[in-house]
Kinemage of the C-alpha trace (Angstrom):
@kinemage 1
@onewidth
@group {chain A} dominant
@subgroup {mainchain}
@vectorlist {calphas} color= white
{ca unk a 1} P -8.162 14.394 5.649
{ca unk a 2} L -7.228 11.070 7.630
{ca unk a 3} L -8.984 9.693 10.137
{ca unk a 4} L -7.328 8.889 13.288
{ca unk a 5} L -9.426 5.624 14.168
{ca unk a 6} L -8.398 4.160 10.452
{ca unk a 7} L -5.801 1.586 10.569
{ca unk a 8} L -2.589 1.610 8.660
{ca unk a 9} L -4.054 -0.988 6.698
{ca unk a 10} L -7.129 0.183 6.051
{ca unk a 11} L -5.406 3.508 4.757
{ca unk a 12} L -3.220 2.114 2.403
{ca unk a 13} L -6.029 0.073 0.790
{ca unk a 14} L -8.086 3.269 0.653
{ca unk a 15} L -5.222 5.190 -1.030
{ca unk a 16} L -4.947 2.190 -3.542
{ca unk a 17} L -8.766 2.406 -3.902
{ca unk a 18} L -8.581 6.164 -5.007
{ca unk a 19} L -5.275 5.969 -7.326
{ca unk a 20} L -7.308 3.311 -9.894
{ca unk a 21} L -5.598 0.116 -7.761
{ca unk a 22} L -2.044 0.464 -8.437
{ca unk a 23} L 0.510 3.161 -6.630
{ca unk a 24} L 4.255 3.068 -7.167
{ca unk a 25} L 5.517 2.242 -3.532
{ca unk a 26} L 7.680 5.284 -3.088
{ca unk a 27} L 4.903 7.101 -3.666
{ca unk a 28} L 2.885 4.867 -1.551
{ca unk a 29} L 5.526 5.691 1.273
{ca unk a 30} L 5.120 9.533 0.742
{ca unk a 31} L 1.158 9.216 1.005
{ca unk a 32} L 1.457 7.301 3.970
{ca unk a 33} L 4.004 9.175 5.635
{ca unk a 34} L 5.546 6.298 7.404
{ca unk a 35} L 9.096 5.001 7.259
{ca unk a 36} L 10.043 1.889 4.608
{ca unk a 37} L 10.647 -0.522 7.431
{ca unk a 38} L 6.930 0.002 9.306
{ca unk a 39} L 5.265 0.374 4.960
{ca unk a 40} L 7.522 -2.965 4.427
{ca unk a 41} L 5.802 -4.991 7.729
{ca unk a 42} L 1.882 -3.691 6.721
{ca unk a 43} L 2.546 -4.761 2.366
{ca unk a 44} L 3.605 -8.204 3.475
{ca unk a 45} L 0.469 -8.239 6.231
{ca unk a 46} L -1.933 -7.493 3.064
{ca unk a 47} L 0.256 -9.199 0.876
{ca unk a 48} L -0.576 -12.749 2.930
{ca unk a 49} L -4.008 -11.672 3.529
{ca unk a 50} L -4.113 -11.601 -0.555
{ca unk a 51} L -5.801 -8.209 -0.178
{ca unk a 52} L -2.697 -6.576 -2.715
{ca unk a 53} L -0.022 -7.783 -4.755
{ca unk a 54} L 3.876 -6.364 -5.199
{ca unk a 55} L 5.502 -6.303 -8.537
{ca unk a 56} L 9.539 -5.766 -7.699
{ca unk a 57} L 10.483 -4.148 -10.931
{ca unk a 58} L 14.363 -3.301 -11.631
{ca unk a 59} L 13.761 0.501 -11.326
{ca unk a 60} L 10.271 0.462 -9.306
{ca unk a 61} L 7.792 -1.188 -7.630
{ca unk a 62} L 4.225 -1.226 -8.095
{ca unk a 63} L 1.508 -2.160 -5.121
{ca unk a 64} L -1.722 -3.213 -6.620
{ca unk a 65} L -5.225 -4.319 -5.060
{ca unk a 66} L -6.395 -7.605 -5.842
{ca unk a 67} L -9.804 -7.767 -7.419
{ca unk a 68} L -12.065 -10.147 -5.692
């Protein structure tokens, strides 16, 4: 169940939280339930924050938390 106060942000870092840290983003995407273009604008917002990293892979790509 998601809560509707919980940001976008906050819900994607949860959802890496409970998949071990890393998530394939198209199945990020389908968790989420939000369109590439508004999952592309909040991964580069954590991205610069340094809260996750991106690997672009030639057949996927892989969001990961960043330990800190």
């Amino acid at each position: 169940m998601t809560s509707l106060s919980q940001s976008p942000r906050d819900r994607i870092l949860r959802i890496l939280a409970n998949s071990h840290g890393k998530m394939e983003r198209s199945r990020l995407s389908r968790c989420m339930e939000v369109r590439d273009a508004s999952l592309n604008h909040i991964l580069k917002e954590l991205t610069k924050d340094g809260k996750i990293k991106m690997v672009i892979g030639k057949h996927r790509d892989l969001v990961s938390l960043i330990d800190r």
